[in-house]
C-alpha positions in Angstrom: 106.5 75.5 65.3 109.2 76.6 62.9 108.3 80.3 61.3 105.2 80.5 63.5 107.0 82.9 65.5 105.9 85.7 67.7 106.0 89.6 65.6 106.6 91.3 69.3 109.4 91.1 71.6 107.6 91.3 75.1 104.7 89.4 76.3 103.0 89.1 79.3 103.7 86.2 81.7 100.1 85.0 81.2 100.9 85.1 77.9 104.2 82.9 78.3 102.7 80.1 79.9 100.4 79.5 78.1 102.7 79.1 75.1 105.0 77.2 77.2 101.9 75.3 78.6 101.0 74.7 74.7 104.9 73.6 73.8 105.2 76.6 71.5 107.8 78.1 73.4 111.2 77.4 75.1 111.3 79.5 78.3 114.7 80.5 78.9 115.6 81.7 82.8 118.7 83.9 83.0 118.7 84.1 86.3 121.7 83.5 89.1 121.9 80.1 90.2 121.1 80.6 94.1 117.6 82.4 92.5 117.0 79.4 89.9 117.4 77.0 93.0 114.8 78.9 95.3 112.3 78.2 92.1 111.7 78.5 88.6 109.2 77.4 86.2 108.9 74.4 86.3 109.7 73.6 82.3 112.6 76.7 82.4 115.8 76.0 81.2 118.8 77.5 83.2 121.2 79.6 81.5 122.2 82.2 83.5 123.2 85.5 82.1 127.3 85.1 82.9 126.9 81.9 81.2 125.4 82.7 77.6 128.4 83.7 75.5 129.5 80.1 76.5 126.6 78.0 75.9 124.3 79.6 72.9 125.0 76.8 71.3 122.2 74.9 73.7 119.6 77.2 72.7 117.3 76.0 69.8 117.5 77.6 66.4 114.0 76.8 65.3 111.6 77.8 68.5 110.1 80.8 70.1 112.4 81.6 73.3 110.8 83.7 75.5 113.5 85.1 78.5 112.9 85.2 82.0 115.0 86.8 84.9 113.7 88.1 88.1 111.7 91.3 87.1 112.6 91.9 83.2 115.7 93.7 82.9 118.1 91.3 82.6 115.6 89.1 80.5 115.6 92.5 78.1 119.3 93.0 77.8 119.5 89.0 76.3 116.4 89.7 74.4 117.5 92.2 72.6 121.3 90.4 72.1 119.8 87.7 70.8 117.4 89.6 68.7 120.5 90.7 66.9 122.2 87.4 66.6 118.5 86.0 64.8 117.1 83.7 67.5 113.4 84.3 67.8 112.8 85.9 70.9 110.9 87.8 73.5 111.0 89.1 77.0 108.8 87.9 79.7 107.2 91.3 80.7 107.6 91.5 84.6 109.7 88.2 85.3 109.2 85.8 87.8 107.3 88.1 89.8 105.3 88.5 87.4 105.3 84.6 86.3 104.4 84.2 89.8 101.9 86.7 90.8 99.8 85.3 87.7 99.3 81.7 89.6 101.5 79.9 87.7 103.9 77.1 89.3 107.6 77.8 91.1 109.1 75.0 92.1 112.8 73.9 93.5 114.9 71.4 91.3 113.3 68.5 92.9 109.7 69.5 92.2 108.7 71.0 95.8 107.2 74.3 95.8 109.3 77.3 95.5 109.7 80.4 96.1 110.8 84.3 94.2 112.7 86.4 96.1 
């Protein structure tokens, strides 16, 4: 997938999973911990937004991130920072609300169903 990269910086969630569902995206949720734990996508990776700064260094140089939070405001503010710092990225328009309201999967950390609250 390297240089196949997406020319906007907001897609729809119908639009994120399917590139997540395809493996052309890394789905980054920047969510607080207690709202990652009630459910997530199910192939998210949690980074919440206090945490960034200190762990860039986990997100991947050569893929399409698309950013997640709760409703899209959070998700935009890292967008746009890492944006600036050259990662390839967009925001998930709407959030988990969104992700969720589109029939895609929430689950808990140990695969149950979850919820987005």
């Amino acid at each position: 997938m390297p240089g196949a990269y997406l020319d906007e910086d907001e897609v729809s969630a119908v639009r994120a999973i399917e590139l997540v569902d395809a493996g052309s995206a890394w789905l980054l949720d920047v969510r607080e911990t207690h709202e990652w734990e009630a459910g997530h996508a199910p192939d998210a990776h949690h980074i919440p937004l206090y945490e960034l700064e200190g762990r860039q260094h986990e997100l991947p140089e050569d893929q399409q991130i698309l950013v997640i939070c709760l409703s899209g405001g959070r998700s935009r503010l890292v967008t746009d920072a890492l944006n600036r710092a050259d990662y390839p990225t967009a925001n998930v328009a709407g959030g988990m609300f969104a992700w969720q309201a589109s029939g895609a999967a929430v689950v808990k950390n140990d695969g149950s169903p979850g919820t987005v609250a």
